[in-house]
KEKE-3310 file (N, C-alpha, C; in steps of 0.2 Angstrom, whole numbers, plus 5000, padded with zeros to 4 digits):
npx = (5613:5625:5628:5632:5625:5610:5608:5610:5601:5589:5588:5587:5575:5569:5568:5570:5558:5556:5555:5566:5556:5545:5533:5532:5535:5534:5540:5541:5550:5548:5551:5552:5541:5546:5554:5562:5568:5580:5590:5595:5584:5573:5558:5554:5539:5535:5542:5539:5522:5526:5531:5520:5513:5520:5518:5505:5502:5513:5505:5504:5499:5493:5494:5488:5500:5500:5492:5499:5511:5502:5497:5509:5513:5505:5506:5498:5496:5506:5508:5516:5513:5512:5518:5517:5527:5528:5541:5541:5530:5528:5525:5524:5521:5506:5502:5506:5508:5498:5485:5489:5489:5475:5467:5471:5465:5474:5482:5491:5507:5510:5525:5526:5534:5529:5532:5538:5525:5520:5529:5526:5535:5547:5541:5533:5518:5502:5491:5478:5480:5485:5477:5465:5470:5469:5456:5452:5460:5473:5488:5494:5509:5523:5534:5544:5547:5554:5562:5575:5593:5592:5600:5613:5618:5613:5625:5634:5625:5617:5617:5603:5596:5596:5588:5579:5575:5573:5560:5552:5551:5545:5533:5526:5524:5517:5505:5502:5499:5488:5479:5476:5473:5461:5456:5463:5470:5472:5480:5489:5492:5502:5515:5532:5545:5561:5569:5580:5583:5590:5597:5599:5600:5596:5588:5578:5575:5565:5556:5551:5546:5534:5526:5526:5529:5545:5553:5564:5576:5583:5590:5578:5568:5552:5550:5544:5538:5539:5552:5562:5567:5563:5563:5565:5564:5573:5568:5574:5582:5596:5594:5579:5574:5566:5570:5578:5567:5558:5567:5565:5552:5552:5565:5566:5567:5584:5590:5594:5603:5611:5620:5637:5642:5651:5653:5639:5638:5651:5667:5681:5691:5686:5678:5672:5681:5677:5662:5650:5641:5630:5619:5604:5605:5607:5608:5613:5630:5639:5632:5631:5633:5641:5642:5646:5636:5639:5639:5650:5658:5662:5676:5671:5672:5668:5667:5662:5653:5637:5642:5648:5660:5662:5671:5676:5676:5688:5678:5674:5667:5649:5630:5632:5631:5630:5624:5621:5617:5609:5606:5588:5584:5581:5577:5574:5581:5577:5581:5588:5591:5599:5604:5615:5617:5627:5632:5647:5655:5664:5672:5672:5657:5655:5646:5634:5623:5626)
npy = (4690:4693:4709:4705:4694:4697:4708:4699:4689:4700:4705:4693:4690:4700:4700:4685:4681:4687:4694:4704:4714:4716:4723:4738:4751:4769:4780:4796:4809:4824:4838:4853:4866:4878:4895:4902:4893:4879:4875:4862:4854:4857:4865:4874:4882:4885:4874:4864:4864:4865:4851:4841:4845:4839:4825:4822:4825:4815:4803:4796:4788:4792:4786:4782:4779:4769:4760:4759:4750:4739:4735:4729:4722:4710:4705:4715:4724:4740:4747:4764:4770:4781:4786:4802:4809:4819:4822:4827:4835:4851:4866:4872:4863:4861:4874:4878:4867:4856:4863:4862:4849:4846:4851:4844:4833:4823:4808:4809:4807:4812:4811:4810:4816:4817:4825:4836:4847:4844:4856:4866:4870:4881:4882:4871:4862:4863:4853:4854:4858:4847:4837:4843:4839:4825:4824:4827:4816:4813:4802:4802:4797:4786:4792:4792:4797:4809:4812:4813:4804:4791:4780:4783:4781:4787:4795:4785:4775:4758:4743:4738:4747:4755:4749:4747:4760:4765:4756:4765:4775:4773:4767:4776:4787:4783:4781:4795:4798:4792:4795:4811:4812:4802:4798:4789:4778:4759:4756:4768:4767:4757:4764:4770:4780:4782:4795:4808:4795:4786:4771:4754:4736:4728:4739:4741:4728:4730:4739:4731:4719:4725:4727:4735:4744:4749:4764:4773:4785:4783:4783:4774:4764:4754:4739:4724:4709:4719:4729:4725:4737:4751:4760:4780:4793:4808:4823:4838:4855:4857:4844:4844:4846:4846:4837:4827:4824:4816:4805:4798:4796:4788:4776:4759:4744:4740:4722:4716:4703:4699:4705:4712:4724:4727:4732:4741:4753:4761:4771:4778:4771:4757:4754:4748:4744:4739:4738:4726:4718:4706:4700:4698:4684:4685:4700:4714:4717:4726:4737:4744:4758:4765:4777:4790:4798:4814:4812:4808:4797:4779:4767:4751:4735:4717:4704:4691:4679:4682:4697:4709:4721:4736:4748:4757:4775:4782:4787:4801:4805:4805:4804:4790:4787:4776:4774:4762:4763:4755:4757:4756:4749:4755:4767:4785:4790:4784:4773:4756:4753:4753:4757:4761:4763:4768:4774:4784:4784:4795:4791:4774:4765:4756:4740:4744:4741:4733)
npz = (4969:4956:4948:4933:4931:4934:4923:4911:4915:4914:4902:4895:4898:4893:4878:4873:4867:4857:4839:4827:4825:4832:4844:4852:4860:4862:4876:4881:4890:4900:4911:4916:4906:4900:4899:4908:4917:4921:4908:4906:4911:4904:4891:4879:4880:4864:4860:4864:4859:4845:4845:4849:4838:4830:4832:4831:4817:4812:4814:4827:4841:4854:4870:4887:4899:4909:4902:4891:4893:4901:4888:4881:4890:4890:4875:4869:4853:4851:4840:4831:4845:4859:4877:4885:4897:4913:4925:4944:4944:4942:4942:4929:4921:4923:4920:4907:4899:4900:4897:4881:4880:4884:4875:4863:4868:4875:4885:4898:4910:4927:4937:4955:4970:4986:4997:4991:4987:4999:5003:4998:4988:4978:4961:4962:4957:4966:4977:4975:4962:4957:4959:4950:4937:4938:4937:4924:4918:4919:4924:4939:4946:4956:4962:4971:4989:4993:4983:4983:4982:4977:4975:4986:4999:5016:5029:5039:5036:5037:5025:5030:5035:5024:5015:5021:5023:5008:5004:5014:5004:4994:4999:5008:4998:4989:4998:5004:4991:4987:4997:4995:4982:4979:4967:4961:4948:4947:4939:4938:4951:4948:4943:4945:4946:4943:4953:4947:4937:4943:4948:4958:4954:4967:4972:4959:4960:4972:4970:4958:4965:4973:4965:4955:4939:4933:4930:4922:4916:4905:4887:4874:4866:4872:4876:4872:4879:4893:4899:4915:4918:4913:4898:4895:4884:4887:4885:4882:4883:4873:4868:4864:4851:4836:4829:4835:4841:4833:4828:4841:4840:4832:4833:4841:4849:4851:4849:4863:4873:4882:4893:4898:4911:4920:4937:4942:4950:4955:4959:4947:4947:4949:4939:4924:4910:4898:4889:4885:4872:4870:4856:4847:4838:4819:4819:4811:4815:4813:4811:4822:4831:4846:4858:4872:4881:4878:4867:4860:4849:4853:4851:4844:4846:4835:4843:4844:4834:4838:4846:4853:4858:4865:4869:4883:4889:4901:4917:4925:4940:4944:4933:4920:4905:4890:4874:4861:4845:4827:4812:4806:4794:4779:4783:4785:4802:4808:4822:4831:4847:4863:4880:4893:4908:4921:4938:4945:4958:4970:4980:4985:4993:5009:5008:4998:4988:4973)
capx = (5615:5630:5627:5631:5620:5605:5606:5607:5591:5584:5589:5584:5567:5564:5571:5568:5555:5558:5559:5566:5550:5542:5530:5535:5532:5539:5540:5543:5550:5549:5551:5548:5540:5544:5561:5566:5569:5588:5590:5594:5576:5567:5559:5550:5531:5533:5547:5532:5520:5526:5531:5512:5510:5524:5515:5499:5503:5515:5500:5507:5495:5496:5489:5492:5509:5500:5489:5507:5513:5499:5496:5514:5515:5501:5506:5495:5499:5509:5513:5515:5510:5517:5515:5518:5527:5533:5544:5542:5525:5532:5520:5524:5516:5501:5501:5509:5510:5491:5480:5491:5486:5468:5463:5470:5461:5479:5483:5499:5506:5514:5527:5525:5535:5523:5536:5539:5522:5516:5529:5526:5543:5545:5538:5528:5510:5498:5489:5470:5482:5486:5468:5463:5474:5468:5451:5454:5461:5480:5490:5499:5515:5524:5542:5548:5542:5558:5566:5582:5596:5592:5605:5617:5618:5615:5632:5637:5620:5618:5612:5597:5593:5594:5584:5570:5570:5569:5555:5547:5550:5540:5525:5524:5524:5509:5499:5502:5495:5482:5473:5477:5472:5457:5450:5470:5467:5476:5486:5493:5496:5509:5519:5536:5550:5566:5573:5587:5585:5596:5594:5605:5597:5592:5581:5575:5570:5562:5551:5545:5541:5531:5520:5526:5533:5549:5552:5568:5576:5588:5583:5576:5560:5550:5549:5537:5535:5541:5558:5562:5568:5559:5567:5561:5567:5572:5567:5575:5590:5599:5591:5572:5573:5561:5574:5575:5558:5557:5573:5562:5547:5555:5567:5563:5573:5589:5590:5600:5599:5615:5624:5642:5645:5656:5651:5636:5640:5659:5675:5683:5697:5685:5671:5674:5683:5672:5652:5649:5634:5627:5613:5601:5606:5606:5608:5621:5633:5643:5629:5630:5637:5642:5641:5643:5631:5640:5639:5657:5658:5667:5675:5666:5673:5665:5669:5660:5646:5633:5645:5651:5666:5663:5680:5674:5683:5690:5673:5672:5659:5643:5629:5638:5626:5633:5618:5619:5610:5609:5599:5583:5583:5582:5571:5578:5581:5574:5585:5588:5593:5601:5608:5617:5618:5633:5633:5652:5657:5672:5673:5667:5654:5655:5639:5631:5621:5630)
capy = (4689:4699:4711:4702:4689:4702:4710:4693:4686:4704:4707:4687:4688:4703:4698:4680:4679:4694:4695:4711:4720:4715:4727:4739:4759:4774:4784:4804:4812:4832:4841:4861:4866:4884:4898:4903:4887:4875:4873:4853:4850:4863:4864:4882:4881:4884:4869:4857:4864:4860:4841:4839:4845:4833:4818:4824:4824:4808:4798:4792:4785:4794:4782:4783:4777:4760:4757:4755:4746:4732:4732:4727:4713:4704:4703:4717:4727:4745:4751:4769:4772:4784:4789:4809:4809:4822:4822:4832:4839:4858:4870:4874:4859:4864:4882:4876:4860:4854:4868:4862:4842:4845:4854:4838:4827:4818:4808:4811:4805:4816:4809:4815:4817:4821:4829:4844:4845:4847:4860:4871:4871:4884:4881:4865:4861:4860:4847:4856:4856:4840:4834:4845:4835:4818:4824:4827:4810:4813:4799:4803:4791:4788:4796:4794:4802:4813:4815:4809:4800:4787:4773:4785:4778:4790:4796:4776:4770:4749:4740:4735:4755:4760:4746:4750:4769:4763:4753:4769:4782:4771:4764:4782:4791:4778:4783:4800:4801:4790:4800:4817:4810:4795:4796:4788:4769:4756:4756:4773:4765:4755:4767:4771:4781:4782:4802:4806:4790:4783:4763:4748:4729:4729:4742:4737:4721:4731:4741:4725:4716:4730:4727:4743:4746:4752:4769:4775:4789:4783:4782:4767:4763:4749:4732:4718:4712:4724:4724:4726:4745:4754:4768:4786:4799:4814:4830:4844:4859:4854:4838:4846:4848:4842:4831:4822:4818:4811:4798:4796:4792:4781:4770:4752:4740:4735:4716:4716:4697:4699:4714:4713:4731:4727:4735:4746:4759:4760:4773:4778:4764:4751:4755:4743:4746:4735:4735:4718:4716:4702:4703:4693:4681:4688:4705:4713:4718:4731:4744:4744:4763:4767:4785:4791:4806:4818:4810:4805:4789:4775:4759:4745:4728:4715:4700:4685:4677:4688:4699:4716:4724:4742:4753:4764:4780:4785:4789:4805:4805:4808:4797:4790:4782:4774:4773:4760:4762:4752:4762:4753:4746:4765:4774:4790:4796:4776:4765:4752:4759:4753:4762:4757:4766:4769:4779:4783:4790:4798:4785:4766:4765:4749:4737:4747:4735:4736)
capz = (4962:4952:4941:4926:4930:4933:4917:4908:4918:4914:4894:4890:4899:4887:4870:4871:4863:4852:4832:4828:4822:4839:4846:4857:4863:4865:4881:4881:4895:4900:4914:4913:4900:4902:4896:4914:4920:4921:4902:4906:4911:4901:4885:4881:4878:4859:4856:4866:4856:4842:4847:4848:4832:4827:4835:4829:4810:4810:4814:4833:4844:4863:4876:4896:4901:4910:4895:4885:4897:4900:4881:4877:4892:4888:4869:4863:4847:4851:4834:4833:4850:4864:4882:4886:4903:4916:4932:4949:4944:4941:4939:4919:4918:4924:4916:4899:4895:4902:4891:4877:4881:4887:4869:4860:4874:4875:4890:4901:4916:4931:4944:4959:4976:4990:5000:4990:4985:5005:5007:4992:4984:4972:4954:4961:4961:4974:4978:4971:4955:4954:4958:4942:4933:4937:4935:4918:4915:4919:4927:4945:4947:4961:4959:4979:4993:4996:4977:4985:4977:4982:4979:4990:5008:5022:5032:5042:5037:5035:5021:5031:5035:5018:5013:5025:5019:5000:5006:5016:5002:4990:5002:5011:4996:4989:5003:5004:4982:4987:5001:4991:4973:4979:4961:4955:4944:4949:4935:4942:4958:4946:4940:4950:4939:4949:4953:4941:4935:4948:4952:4955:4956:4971:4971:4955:4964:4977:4967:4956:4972:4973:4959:4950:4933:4935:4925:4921:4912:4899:4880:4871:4865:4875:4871:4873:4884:4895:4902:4920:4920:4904:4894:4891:4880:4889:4878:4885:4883:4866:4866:4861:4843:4832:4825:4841:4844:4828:4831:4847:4842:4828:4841:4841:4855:4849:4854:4864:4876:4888:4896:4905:4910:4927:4943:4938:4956:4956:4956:4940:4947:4951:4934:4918:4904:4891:4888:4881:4873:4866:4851:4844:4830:4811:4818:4807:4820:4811:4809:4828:4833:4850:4861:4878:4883:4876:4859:4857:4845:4854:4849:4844:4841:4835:4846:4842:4832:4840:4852:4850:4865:4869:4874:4887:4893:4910:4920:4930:4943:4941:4929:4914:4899:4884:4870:4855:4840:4822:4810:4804:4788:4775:4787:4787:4808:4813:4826:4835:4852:4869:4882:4898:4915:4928:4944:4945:4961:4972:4984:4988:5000:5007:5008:4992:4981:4967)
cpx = (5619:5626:5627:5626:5612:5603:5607:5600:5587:5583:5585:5577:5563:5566:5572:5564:5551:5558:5561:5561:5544:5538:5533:5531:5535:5540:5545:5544:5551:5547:5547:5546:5538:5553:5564:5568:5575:5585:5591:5590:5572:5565:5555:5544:5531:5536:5541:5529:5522:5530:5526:5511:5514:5520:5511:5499:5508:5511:5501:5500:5496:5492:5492:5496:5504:5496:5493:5506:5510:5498:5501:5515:5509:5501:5502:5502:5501:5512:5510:5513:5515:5515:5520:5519:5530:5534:5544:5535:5526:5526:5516:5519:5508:5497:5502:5507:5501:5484:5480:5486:5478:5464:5464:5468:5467:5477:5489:5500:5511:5517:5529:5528:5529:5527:5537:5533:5518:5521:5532:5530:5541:5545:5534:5522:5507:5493:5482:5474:5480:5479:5464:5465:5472:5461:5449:5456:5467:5483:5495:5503:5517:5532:5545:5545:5547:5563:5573:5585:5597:5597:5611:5615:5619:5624:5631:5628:5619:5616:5605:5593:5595:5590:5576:5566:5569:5563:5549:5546:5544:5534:5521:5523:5515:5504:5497:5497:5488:5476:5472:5472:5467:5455:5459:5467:5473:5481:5492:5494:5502:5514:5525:5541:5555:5568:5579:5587:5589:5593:5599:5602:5593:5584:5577:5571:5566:5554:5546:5542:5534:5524:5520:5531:5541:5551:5559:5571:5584:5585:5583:5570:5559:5550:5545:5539:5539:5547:5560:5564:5566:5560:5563:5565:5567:5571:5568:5583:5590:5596:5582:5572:5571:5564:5576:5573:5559:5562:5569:5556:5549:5559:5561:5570:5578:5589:5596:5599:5605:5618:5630:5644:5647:5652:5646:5636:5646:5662:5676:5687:5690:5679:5676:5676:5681:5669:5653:5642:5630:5619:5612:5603:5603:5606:5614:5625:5637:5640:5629:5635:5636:5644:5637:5637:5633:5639:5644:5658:5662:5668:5674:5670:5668:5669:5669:5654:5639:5635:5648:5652:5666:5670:5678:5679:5683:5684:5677:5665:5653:5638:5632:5634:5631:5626:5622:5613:5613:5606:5594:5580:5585:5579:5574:5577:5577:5582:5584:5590:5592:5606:5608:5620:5624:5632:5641:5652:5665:5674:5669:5663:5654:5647:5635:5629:5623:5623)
cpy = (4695:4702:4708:4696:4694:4706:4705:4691:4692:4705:4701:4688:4694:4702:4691:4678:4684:4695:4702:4716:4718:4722:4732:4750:4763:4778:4792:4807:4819:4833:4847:4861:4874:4887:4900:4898:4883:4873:4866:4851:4855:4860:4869:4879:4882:4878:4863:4858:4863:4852:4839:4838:4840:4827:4818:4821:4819:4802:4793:4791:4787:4790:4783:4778:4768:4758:4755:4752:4739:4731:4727:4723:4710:4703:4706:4720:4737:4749:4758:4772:4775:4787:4796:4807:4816:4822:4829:4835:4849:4861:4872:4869:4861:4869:4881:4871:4856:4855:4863:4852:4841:4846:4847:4833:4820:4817:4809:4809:4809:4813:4814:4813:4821:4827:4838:4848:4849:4853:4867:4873:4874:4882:4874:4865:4859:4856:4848:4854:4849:4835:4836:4841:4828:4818:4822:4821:4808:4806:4802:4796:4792:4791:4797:4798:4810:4817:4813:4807:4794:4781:4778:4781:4787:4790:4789:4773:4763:4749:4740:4743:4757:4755:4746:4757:4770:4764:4760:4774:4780:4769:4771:4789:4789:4781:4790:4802:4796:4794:4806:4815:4805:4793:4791:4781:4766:4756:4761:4770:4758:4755:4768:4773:4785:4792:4801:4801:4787:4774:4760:4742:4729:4736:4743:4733:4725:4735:4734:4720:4718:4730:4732:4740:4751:4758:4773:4782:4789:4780:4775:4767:4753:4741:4727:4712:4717:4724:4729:4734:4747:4759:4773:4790:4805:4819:4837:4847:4855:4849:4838:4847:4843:4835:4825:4817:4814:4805:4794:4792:4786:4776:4762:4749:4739:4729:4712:4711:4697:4704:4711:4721:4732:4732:4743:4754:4759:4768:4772:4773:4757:4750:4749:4747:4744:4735:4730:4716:4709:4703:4698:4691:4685:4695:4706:4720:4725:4738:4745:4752:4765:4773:4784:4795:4811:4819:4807:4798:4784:4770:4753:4738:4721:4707:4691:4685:4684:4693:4705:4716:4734:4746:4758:4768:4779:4788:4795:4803:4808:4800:4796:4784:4782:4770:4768:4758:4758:4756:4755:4751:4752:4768:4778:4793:4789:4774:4762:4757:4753:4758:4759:4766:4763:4773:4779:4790:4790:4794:4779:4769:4756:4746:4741:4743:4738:4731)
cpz = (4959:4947:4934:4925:4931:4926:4913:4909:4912:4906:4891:4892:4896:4881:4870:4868:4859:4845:4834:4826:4827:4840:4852:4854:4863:4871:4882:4887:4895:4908:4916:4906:4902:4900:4902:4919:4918:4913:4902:4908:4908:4894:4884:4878:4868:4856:4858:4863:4850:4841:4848:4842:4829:4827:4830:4820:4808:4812:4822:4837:4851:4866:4883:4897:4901:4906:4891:4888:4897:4893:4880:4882:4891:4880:4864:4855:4849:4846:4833:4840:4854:4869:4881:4895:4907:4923:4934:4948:4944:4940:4930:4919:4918:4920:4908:4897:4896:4896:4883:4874:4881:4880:4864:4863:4874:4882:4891:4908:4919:4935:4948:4967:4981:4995:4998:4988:4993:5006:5002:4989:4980:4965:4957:4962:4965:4972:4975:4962:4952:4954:4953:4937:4930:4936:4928:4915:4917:4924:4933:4946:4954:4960:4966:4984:4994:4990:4980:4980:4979:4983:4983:4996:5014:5027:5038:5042:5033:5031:5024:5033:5029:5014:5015:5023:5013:5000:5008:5010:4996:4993:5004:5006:4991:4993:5003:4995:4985:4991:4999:4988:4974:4971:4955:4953:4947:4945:4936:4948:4957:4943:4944:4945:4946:4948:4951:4939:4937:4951:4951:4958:4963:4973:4966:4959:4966:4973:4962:4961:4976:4971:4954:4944:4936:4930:4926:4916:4906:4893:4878:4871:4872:4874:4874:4873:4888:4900:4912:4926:4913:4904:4893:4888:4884:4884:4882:4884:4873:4864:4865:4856:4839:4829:4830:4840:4839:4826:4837:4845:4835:4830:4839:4845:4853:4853:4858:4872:4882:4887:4900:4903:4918:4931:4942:4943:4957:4955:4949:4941:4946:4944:4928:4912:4897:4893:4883:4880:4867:4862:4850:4839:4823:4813:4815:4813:4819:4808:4817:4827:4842:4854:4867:4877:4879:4869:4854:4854:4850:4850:4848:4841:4841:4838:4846:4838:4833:4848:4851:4858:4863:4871:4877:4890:4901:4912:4924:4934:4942:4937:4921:4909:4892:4879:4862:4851:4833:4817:4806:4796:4784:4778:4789:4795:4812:4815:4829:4841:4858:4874:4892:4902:4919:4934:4946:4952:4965:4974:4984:4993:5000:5009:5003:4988:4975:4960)
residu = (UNK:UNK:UNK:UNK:UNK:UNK:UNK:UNK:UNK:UNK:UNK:UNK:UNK:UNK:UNK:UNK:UNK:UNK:UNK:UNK:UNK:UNK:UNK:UNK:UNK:UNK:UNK:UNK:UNK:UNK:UNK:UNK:UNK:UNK:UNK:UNK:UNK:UNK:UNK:UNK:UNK:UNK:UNK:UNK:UNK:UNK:UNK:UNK:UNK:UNK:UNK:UNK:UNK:UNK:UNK:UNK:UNK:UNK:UNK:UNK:UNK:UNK:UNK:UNK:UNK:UNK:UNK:UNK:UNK:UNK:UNK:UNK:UNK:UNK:UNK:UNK:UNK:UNK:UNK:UNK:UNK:UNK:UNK:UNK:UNK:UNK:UNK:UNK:UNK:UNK:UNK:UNK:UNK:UNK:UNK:UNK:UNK:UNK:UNK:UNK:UNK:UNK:UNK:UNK:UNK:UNK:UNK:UNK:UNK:UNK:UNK:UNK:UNK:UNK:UNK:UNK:UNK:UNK:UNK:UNK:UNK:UNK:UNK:UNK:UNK:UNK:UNK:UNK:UNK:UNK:UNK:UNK:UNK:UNK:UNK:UNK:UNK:UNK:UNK:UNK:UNK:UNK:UNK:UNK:UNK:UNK:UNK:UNK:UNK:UNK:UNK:UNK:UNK:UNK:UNK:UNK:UNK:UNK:UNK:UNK:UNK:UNK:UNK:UNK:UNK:UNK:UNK:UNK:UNK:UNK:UNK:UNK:UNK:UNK:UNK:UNK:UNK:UNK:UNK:UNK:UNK:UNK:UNK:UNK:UNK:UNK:UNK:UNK:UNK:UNK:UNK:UNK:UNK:UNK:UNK:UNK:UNK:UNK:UNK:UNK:UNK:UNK:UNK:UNK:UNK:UNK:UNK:UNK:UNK:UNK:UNK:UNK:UNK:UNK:UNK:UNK:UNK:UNK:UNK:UNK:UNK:UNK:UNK:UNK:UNK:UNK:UNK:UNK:UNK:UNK:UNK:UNK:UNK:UNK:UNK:UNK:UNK:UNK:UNK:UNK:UNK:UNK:UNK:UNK:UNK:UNK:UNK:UNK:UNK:UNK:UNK:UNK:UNK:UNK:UNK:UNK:UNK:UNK:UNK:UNK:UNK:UNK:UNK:UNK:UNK:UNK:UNK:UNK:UNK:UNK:UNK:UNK:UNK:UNK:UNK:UNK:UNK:UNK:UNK:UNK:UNK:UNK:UNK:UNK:UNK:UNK:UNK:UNK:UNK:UNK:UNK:UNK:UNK:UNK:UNK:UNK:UNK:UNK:UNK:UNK:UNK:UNK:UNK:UNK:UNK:UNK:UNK:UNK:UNK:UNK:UNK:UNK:UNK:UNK:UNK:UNK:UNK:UNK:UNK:UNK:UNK:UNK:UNK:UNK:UNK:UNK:UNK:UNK:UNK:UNK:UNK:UNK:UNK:UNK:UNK:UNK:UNK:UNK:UNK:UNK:UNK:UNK:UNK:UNK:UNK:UNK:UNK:UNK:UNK:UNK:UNK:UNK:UNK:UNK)
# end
């Protein structure tokens, strides 16, 4: 299956049978939570404490990651509601972020490579930790065995060898949280959120073959039912401020039912020069705005009936997200929200699911 035909299948079998004020979730992600640690994943213990308090007093609704999750495919009701997530399992969490959680008897879920885990990396929890956690209620996810990138290919290895070690870092990394953590739920042994954020179709598939949720880390709220990579909100560096959050936890899906964004692992020569997104009928197309990562406006034509043409810059290497939002009726700091993934690198590899 091409890409374009994958994110079609995948877009219509979540917004088919959509209105716009559909149900749906929000997912929070964070890292450290701590001042001496990489500003692009941190966020300091007083800026997460108050993001509690934020929750707390706009009336949101925290539930465990797979509790959203199954509510919103089987057609429950998810308004207001929101999971608290964080990757790597870091120590802050533990020290910071847990105390803060435990006293408001929130739940939260941890993904967790076991690899670094058995071999004490610095800042990460140990395994007595993390069995404190789940005691308490905490969800452990799986998050790979090795933290890798994963859609890279080892140096001259085949498809069918980087398909097998997909395959081992998520069943071997399963095993390893299982015999550690026995007291995990099932619904924890269907979480999987990819490192950095890194996926391309195929290993999608691999993971929903799986039986897991797929968890990724570019923004958007959820939607109902659930679509086949599901969005979080990073909260961290520049992008933790209260003002944020409260864009975050306001997020509702944009409807957005087809996707061409050309070869989604490419070179800056071989990447696409238009996102083409198709919307659901009677949206109004021309509140639609455009922006890379950095936040630079692009522009947006409107192309057909229900179709808006995207003009994307020259890529550098690296990952490269392009987020469209609508604003939501008068709700001050409310949108709609899509956002589309690239892995943009030096060279081709060849055999690379694209």
């Amino acid at each position: 299956m091409t890409l374009k035909n994958w994110l079609a299948a995948l877009c219509l079998l979540v917004f088919s049978k959509l209105a716009l004020a559909a149900d749906h979730g929000v997912i929070l992600l964070y890292h450290h939570v701590d001042t001496d640690t990489p500003t692009s994943t941190s966020i300091s213990p007083a800026d997460f404490k108050a993001h509690l308090q934020l929750i707390d007093e706009h009336g949101y609704r925290v539930k465990p990651l797979s509790q959203l999750l199954t509510e919103l495919d089987s057609g429950g009701t998810a308004d207001k509601a929101v999971a608290i997530t964080f990757d790597d399992a870091y120590i802050s969490v533990y020290q910071t972020a847990f105390p803060l959680l435990k006293k408001r008897g929130w739940p939260f879920t941890v993904f967790v490579n076991a690899q670094s885990v058995d071999e004490q990396q610095t800042l990460q929890m140990s395994w007595d930790q993390l069995r404190e956690l789940a005691d308490y209620g905490a969800e452990i996810g799986n998050h790979s065995l090795t933290h890798a990138h994963l859609v890279r290919y080892l140096q001259n290895e085949t498809h069918s060898e980087w398909l097998a070690r997909m395959d081992h870092e998520i069943v071997e990394n399963e095993r390893r949280l299982n015999r550690e953590i026995p007291q995990r739920s099932q619904g924890e042994q269907r979480l999987f959120a990819y490192p950095f954020g890194e996926y391309n179709p195929e290993l999608v598939n691999l993971v929903k073959q799986k039986g897991y949720y797929s968890i990724a880390q570019q923004s958007g709220a959820v939607a109902s039912p659930t679509q086949d990579v599901i969005p979080r909100f990073p909260l961290a560096g520049n992008w933790a401020r209260r003002e944020r959050l409260n864009t975050a936890l306001q997020s509702q899906p944009l409807p957005v039912i087809r996707v061409d964004a050309g070869a989604m692992i490419a070179t800056p020569e071989q990447a696409a020069s238009v996102l083409t997104l198709t919307i659901a009928p009677d949206f109004n197309l021309a509140s639609i705005g455009c922006y890379n990562a950095s936040g630079t406006k692009l522009a947006v034509n409107i192309s057909g009936k229900n179709q808006i043409e995207v003009t994307l810059p020259r890529w550098t290497p690296g990952r490269q997200k392009v987020n469209c939002t609508a604003p939501v009726g008068n709700e001050p700091g409310a949108y709609y929200w899509y956002s589309q993934l690239w892995i943009i690198e030096e060279k081709h590899v060849a055999n690379r699911g694209s």
